[in-house]
C-alpha positions as CSV (number, residue, x, y, z in Angstrom):
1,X,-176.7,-46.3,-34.7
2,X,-175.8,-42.6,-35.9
3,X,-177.8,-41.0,-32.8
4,X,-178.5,-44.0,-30.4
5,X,-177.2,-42.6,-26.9
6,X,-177.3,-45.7,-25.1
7,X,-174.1,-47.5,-25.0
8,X,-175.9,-50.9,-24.2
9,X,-178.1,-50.3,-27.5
10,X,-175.4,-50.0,-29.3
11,X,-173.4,-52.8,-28.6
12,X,-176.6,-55.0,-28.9
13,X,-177.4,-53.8,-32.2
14,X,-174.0,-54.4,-33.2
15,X,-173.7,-57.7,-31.6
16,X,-176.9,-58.7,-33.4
17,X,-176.1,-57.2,-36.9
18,X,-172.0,-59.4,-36.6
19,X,-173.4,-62.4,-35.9
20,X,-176.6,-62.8,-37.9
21,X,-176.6,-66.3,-39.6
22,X,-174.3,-67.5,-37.4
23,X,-176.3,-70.5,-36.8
24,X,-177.0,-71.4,-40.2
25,X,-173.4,-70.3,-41.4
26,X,-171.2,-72.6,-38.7
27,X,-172.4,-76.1,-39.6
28,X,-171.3,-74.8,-43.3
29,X,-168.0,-73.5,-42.3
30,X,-167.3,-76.7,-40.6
31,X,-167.8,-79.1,-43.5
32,X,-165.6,-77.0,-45.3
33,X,-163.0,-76.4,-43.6
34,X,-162.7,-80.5,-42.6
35,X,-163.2,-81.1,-46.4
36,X,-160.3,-78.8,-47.3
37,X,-158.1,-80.9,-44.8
38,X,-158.9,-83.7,-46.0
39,X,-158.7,-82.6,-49.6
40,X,-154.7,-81.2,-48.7
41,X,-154.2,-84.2,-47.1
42,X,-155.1,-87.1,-49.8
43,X,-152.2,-84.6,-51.8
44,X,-150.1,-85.1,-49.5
45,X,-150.2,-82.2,-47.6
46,X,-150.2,-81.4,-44.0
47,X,-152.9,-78.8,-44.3
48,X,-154.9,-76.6,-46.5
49,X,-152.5,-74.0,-46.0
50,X,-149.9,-75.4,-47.3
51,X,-152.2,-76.7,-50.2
52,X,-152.4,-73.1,-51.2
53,X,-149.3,-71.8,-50.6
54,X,-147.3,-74.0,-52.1
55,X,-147.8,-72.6,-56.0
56,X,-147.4,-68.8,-54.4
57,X,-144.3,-67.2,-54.5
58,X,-144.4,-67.9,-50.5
59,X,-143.9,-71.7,-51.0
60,X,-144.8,-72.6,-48.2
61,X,-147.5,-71.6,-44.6
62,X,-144.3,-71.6,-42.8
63,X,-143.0,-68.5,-44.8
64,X,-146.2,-67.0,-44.4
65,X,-146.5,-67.1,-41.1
66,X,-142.9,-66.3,-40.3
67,X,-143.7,-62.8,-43.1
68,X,-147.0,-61.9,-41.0
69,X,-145.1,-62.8,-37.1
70,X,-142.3,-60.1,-38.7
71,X,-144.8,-57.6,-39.9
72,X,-147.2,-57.5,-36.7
73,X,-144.0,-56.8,-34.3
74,X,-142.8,-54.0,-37.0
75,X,-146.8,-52.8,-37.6
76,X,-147.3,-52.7,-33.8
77,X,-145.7,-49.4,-32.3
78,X,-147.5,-47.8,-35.1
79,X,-150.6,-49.0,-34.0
80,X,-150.2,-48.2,-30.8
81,X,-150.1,-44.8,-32.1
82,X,-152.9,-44.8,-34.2
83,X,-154.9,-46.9,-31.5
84,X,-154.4,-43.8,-29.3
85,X,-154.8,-41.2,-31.8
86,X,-158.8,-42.9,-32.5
87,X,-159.5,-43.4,-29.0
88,X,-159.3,-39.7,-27.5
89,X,-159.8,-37.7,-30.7
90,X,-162.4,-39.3,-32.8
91,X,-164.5,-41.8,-30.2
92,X,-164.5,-39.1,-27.2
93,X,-165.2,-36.6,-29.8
94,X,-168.2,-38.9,-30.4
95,X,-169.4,-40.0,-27.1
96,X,-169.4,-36.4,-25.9
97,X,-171.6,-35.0,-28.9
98,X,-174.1,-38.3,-27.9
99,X,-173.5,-37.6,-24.7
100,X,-172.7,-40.7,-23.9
101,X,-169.5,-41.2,-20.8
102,X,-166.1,-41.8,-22.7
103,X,-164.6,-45.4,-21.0
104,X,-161.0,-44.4,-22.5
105,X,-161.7,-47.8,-24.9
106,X,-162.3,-48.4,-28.2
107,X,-165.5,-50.4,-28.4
108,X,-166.4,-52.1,-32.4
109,X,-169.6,-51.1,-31.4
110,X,-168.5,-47.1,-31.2
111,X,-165.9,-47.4,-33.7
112,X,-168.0,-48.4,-36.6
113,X,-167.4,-46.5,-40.2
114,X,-170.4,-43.9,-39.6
115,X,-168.8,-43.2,-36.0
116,X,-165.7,-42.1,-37.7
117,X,-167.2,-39.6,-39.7
């Protein structure tokens, strides 16, 4: 991936390396996921969430969600800035030393940890 040129190889390589044992990993996540349900809900609770929240210092999924809904609106002119900051310095900086045409987006294929170095 460090020297591939082609933009199309790239994102199939990475395509193929984020969902390898996708197949054999959803039937598993499935079960689980219904199992914690029903798990949370022979306790008496609505979900799994609020299974595990409960005991936390949160309380409840509610206060969770409410923190993280708060946070993202705070976190998002900042990342706005950053987003903008990675996509013409550091990934143009990359696709013109591959030579490859700079789309003005940031692609996960492009943006990978080795890209950034």
């Amino acid at each position: 991936m460090k020297k591939c040129r082609k933009p199309e190889t790239r994102k199939g390589l990475y395509t193929a390396f984020q969902s390898r044992c996708s197949k054999e990993n959803y039937p598993l996540l499935q079960e689980i996921v219904q199992m914690r349900h029903k798990l949370a809900n022979m306790l008496g609770y609505p979900n799994h969430a609020s299974y595990e929240t409960e005991l936390l210092m949160s309380k409840s999924a509610e206060t969770v969600s409410t923190f993280l809904s708060e946070l993202l609106e705070k976190l998002r002119p900042m990342w706005a800035k950053e987003k903008e900051y990675i996509s013409a310095r550091i990934e143009g900086k990359r696709c013109k030393e591959l030579g490859i045409p700079f789309d003005g987006k940031m692609n996960p294929y492009m943006t990978l940890p080795s890209t950034l170095a």
